[in-house]
TORGUPA-453655 format. One record per residue: y, x, z of N, C-alpha, C in turn; residue in one letter. Coordinates in steps of 0.2 Angstrom, whole numbers, plus 2048, in hexadecimal, padded with zeros to 3 digits. Layout:
<rs>
YXZYXZYXZa/...
</rs>
This chain:
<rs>
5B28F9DF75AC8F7DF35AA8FDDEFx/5A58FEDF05A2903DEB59F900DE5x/5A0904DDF59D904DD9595905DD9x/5918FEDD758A904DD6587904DD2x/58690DDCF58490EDCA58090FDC6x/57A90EDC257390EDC1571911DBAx/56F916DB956B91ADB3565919DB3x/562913DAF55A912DAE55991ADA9x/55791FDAA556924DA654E925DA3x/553927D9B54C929D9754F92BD92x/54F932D8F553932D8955693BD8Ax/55993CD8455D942D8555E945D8Bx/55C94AD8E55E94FD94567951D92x/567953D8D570954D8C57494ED8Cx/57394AD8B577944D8A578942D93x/573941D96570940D9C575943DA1x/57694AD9F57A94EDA458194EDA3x/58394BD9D58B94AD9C58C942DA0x/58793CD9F588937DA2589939DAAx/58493CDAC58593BDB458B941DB6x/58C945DB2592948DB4598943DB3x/59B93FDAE5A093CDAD59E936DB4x/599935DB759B931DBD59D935DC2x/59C93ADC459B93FDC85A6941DC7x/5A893FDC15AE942DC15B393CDC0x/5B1936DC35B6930DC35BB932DC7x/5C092EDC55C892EDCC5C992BDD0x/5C3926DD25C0923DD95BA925DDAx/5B9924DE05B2929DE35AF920DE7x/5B291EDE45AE915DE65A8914DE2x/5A3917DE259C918DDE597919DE1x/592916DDF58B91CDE158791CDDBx/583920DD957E920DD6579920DD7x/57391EDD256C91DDD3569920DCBx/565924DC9562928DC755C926DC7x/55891FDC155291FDC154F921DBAx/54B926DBE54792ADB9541925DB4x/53F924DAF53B920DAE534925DADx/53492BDB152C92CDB052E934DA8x/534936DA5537936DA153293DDA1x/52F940D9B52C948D9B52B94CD9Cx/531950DA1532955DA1538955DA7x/53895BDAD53B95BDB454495CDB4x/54595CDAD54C95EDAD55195DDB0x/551955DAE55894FDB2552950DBAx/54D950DBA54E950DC3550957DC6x/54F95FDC3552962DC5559962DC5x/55C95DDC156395EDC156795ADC4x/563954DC8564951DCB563954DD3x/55E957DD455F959DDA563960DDCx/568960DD756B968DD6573964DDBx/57495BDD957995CDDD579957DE4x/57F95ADE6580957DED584953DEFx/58494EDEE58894ADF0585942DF2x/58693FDF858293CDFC582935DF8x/587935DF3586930DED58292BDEAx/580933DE857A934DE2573932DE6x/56E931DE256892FDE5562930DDCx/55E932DDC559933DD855392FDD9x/54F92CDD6548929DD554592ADD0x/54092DDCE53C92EDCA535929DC9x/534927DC652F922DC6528925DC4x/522923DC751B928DC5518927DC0x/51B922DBC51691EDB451D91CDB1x/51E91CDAB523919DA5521911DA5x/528910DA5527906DAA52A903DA1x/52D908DA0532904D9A539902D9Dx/53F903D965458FFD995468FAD9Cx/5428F2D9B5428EFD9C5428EFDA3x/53D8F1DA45398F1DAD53B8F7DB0x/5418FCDAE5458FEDB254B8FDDB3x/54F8F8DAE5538F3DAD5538F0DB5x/54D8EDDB554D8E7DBD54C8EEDC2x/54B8F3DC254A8F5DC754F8F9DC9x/5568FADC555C8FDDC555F8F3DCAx/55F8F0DC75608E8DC955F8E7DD2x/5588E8DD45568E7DD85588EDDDFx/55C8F2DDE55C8F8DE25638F7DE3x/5678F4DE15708F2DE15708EFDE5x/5768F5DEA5768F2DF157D8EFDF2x/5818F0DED58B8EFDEC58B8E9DE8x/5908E6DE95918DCDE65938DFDDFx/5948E5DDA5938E8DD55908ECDD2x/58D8EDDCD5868F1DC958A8F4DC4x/5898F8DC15868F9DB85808FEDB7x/57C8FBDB25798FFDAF579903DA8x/57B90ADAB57E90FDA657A911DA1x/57B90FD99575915D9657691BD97x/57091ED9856E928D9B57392DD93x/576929D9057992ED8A58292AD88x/583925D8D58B924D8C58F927D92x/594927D9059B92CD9559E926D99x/5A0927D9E5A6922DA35AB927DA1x/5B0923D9F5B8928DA05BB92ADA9x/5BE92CDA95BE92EDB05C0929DB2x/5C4923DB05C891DDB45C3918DB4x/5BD918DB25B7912DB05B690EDB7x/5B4912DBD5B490FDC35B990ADC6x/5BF90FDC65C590ADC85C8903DC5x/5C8904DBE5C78FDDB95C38FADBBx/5BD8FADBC5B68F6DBF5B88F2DC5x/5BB8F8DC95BA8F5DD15C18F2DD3x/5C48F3DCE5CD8EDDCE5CB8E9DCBx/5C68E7DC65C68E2DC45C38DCDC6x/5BE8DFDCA5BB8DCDCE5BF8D7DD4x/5C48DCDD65C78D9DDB5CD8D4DD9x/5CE8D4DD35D18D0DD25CF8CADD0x/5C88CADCB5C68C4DC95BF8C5DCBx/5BD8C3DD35B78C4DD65B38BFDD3x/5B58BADD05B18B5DCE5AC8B6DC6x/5AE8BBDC35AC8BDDBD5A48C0DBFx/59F8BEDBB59A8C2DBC5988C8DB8x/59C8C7DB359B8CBDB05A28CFDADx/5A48D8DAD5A98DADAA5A68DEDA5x/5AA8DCD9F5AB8E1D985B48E6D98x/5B08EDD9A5B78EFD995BA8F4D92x/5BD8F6D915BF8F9D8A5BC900D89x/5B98FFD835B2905D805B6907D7Ax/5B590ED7A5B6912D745AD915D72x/5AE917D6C5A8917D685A991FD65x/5A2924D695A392AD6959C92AD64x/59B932D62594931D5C591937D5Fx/58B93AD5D58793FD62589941D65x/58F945D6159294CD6159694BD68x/599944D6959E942D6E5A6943D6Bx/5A6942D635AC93FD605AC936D60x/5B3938D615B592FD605B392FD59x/5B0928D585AE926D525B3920D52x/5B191CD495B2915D495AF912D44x/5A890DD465A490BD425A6906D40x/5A4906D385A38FCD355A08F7D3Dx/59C8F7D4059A8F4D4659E8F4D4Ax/5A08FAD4C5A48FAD535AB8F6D51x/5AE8F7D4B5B68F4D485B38ECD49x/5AE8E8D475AC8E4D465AD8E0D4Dx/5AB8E1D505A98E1D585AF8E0D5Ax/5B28E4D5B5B98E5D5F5BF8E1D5Cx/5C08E2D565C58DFD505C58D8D4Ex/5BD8D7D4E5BE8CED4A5BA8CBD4Cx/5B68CED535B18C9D585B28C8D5Cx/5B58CED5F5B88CCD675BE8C9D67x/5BE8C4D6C5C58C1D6E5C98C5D6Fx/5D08C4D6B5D68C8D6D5D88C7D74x/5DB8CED785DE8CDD7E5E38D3D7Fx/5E78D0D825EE8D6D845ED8D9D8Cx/5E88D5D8E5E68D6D965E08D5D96x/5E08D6D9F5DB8D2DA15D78CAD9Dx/5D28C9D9C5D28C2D9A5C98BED9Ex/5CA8B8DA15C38B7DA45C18AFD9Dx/5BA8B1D9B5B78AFD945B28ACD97x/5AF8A4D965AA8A1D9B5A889AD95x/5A2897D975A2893D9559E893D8Bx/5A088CD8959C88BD825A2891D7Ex/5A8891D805AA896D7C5AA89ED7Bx/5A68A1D825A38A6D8259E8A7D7Ex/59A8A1D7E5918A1D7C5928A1D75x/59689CD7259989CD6859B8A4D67x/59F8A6D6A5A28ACD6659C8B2D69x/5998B3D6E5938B6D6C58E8B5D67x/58E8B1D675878B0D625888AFD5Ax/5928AFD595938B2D545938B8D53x/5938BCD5A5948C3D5A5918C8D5Fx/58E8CBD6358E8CFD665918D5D67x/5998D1D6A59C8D9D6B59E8DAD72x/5968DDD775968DED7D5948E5D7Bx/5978E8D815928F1D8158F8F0D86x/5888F1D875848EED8D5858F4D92x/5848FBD905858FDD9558C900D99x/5908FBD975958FED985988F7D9Fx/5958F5D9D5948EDDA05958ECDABx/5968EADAC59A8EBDB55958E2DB6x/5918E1DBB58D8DADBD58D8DBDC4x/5938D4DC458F8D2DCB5888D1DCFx/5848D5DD45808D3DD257C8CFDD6x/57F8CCDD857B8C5DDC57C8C2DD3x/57F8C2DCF5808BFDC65798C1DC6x/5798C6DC45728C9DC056C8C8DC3x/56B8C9DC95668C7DCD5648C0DCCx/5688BCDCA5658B4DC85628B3DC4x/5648B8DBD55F8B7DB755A8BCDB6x/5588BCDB25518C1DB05518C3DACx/54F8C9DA85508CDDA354B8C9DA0x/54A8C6D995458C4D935418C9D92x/53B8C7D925358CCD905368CAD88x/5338D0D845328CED7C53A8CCD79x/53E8D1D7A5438D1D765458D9D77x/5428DED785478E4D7B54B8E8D77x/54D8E7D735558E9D6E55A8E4D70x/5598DDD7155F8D8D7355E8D5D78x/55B8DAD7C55A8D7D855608D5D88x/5658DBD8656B8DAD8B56F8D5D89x/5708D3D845738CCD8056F8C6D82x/56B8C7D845658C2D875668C1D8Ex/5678C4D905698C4D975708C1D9Bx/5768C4D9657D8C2D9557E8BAD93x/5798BAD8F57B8B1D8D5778ADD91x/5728AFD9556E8ADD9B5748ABDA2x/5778B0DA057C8AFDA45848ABDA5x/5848AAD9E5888A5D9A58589CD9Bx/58089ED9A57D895D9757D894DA2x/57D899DA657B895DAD582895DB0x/589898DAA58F896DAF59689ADAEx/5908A2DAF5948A9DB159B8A9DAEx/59F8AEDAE5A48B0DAC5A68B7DABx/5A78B5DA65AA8BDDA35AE8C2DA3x/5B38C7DA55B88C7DA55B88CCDA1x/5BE8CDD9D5BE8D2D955C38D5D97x/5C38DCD9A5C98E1D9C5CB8E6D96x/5D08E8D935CE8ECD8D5D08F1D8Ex/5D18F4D955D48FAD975CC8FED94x/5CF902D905C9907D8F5C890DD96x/5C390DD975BE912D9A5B6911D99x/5B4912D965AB914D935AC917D8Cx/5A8919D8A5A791ED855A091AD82x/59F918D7D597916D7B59491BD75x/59191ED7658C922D7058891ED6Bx/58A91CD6558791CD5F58491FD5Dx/57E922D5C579928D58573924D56x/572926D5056A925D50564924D51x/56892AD5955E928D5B55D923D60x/56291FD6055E918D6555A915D62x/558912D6755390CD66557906D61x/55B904D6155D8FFD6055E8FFD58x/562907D5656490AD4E55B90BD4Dx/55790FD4F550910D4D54E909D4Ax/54F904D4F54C8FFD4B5508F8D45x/5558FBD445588F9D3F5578FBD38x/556903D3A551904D3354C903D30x/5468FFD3453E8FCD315428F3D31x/5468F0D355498EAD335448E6D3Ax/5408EAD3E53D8E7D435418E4D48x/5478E7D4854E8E3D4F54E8DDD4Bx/54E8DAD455508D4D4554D8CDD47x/5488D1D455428CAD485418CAD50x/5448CFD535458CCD5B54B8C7D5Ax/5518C9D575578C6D585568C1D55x/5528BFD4E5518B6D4B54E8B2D51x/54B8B5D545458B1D5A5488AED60x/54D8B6D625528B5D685598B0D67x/55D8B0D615638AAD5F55E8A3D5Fx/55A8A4D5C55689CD5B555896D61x/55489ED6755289BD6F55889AD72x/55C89ED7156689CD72566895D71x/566894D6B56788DD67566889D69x/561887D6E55C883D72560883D77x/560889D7A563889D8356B888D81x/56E887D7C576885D7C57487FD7Bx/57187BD79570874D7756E872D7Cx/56B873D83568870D8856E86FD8Dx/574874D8B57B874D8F580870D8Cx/57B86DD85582867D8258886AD7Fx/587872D7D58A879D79589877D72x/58C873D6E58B872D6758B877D62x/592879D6359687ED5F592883D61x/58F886D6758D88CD6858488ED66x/582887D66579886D6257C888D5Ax/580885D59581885D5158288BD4Fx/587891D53587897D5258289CD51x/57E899D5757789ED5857389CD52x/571897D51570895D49573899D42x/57689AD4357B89CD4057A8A4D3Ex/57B8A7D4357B8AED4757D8B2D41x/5838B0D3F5888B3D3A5888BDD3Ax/5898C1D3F58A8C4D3D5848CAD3Fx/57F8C6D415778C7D415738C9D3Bx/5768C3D355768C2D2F5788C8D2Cx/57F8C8D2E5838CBD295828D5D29x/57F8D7D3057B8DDD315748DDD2Fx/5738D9D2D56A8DBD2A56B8DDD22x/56F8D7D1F5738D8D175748E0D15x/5798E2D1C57B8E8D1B5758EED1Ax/5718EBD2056D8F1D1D5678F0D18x/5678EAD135648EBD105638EFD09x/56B8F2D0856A8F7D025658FED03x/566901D0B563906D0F55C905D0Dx/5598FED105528FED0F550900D08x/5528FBD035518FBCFB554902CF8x/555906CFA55790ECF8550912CFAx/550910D00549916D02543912D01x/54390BCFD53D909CFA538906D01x/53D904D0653B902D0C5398FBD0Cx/5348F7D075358F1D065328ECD09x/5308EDD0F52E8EBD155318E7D17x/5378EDD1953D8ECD1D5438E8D1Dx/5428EAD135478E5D0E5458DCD10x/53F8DCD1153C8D6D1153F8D2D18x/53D8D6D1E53E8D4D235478D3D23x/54B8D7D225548D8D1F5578D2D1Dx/5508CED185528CBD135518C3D17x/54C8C2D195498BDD1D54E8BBD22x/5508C0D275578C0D2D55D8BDD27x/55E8C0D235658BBD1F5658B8D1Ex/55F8B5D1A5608AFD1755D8A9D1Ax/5588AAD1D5538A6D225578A1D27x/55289CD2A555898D2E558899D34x/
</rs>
């Protein structure tokens, strides 16, 4: 079984060329890659994609900017192997990323979903370790000494108390993914939108903690940019509210009450309120302040 690989591309030319090189240097050659360009501009990454050889690889470049979201489905829709991921164009595979993925698979075929074991690198490509990432790993995610397959209202409660997936480091069956749809009108917590889309119809998780991925933390994503105007949270109030609804429809008490909840949702907007109220950002403070304490 081959691995298939997918970079919806837009973003950093350098970050870009260490990604696809760290696939290019796995210790399975059970992979392909797919290389969609979203229209990105400037010919860099395609001339550098057409620099190599290897019958793997494959390039698309799209004629117009479609956006993440619409090249998300089109990375989805082009998966010809029973497993996917879609890689961000600025994180690293360690070299044993493939092979973790593709045993894991074969072991627990039934999981739709694998989360394998992330470390947390910063521009430069040193290991970090953030208040977030300790958070996530340490007191959110379920402990495990192995393998472990996560399903059910108990999956759905402890996400929604927390979000400690790394999306792009993420392995999906994809006849899985194929079944649900990416939400339009959420694009910072799409991928969390989709995982629990997946959860409330069944899926299963499986949580390997052998580390292989590298995830980049830097400020210029999309995700940190909009944390500091405080506009990420009013998608995430809107998106836990409709959680709450769809765990209730499943007879998932404990797990509506958490999305209600959405404790450390809260607890990251708090945080960055002292930020807003130093730079006199009181927009921001407002919107900050609304996510905390709000309904």
């Amino acid at each position: 079984m081959a691995l298939d690989i997918f970079i919806p591309y837009w973003g950093h030319p350098g970050y870009m060329k260490e990604t696809v090189r760290s696939v290019l240097e796995q210790d399975s050659g059970d992979w392909l890659l797919t290389v969609v360009d979203d229209a990105y501009p400037n010919d860099e990454i395609q001339q550098f994609m057409a620099a190599i050889e290897d019958p793997r690889v494959k390039y698309i470049r799209k004629d117009q900017n479609a956006g993440i979201t619409e090249n998300y489905k089109t990375c989805v829709s082009l998966a010809t192997e029973e497993v996917m991921v879609i890689l961000g164009c600025d994180d690293i595979l360690l070299p044993n990323y493939v092979r973790v993925v593709t045993q894991s698979h074969e072991r627990f075929p039934e999981a739709a979903i694998i989360q394998p074991g992330v470390q947390i690198i910063d521009g430069g490509g040193a290991l970090v370790r953030t208040l977030v990432d300790s958070t996530k790993q340490y007191i959110v995610r379920p402990r495990t000494q192995g393998p472990r397959l996560l399903s059910g209202e108990h999956l759905a409660t402890n996400l929604m108390h927390g979000d400690w997936l790394y999306w792009p480091s993420l392995a999906f069956r994809t006849d899985k993914i194929r079944a649900v749809e990416f939400r339009s009108g959420f694009p910072i917590i799409q991928d969390l939108a989709l995982v629990m889309d997946m959860v409330y119809r069944g899926g299963q998780l499986l949580l390997e903690p052998t580390v292989c991925f590298s995830y980049r933390r830097h400020s210029e994503s999309a995700s940190s940019t909009k944390l500091v105007d405080g506009s990420r949270f009013a998608g995430e109030r809107e998106y836990f509210a409709m959680s709450a609804d769809q765990a209730k429809l499943n007879g998932w008490t404990r797990a509506s009450r958490a999305a209600n909840l959405r404790l450390t949702s809260r607890a990251h907007a708090l945080s960055l309120l002292p930020k807003a109220l130093a730079s006199r950002n009181f927009p921001a403070a407002k919107v900050l302040l609304g996510h905390t304490f709000g309904n």
